[in-house]
N, C-alpha and C positions, 0 to 999 in steps of 0.2 A: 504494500500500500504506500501510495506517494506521500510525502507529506512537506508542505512548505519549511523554509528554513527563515526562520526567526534572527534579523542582522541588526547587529550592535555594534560601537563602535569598535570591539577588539574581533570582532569576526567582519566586519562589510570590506567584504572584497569581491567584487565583479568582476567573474577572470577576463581574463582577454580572450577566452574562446567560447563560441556558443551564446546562444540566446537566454536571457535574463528577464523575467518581469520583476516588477518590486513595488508592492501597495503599501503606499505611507497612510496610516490611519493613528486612531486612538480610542482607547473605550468607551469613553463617552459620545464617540459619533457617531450617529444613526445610519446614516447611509454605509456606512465603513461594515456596521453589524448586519448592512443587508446585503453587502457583496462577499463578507466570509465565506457564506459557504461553497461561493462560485469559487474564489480562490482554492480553496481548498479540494474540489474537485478538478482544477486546472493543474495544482500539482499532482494529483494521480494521475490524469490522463498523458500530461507533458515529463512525467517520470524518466529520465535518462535521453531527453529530449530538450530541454527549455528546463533552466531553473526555476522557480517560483518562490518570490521572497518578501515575506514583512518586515515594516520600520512601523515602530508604538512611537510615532512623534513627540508620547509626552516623553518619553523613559531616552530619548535619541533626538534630543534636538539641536545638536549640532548636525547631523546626519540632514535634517532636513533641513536647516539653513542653507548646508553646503550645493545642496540639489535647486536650494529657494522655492522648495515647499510652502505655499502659503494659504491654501486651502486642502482638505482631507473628502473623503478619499484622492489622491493624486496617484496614479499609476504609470509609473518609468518604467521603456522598454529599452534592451540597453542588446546590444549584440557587438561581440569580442569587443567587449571591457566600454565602447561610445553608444553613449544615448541617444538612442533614433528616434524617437516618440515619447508621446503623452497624454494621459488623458485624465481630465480632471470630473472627478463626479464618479457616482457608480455608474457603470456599464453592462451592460448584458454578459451573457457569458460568451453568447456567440459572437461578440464584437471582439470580444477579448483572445477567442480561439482562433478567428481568424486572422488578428493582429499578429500572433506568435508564430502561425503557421506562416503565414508571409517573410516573416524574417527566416524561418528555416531553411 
């Protein structure tokens, strides 16, 4: 079973190879709690395929500065190690499967 990887700042590293999503969120945001589960089934299905990674904006806010995160949900697509995309708001799942499949 796939399972997203949870990035802070002694683990966020985006390698330089392969496809990357990464949803900055926070507990208290609503929309953030309605696209969990979509993420979380995007890491199963992108399992050895496409990373799948969250940033808790409150717990990692340098992390979000550094991207200039300014509203949540924000989702960075990143392919070998540069940011090619974004998308700010929740998103369907299938906007989001399609986006990943494009960069593969």
């Amino acid at each position: 079973m796939g399972k997203y990887i949870d990035l802070n700042a002694s683990n966020f590293d985006i390698s330089k190879e392969g496809v990357a999503l990464v949803d900055f969120w926070a507990p208290w945001c609503g929309p953030c709690r309605m696209i969990a589960p979509v993420i979380e089934e995007l890491a199963e299905e992108f399992e050895g395929k496409a990373k799948i990674c969250k940033v808790n904006t409150d717990e990692e806010q340098d992390i979000a500065i550094q991207f200039g995160i300014r509203s949540i949900p924000t989702i960075l697509f990143f392919k070998d190690g540069e940011m090619v995309d974004q998308m700010v708001g929740a998103s369907s799942k299938q906007v989001l499967a399609d986006k990943l499949n494009s960069l593969l």
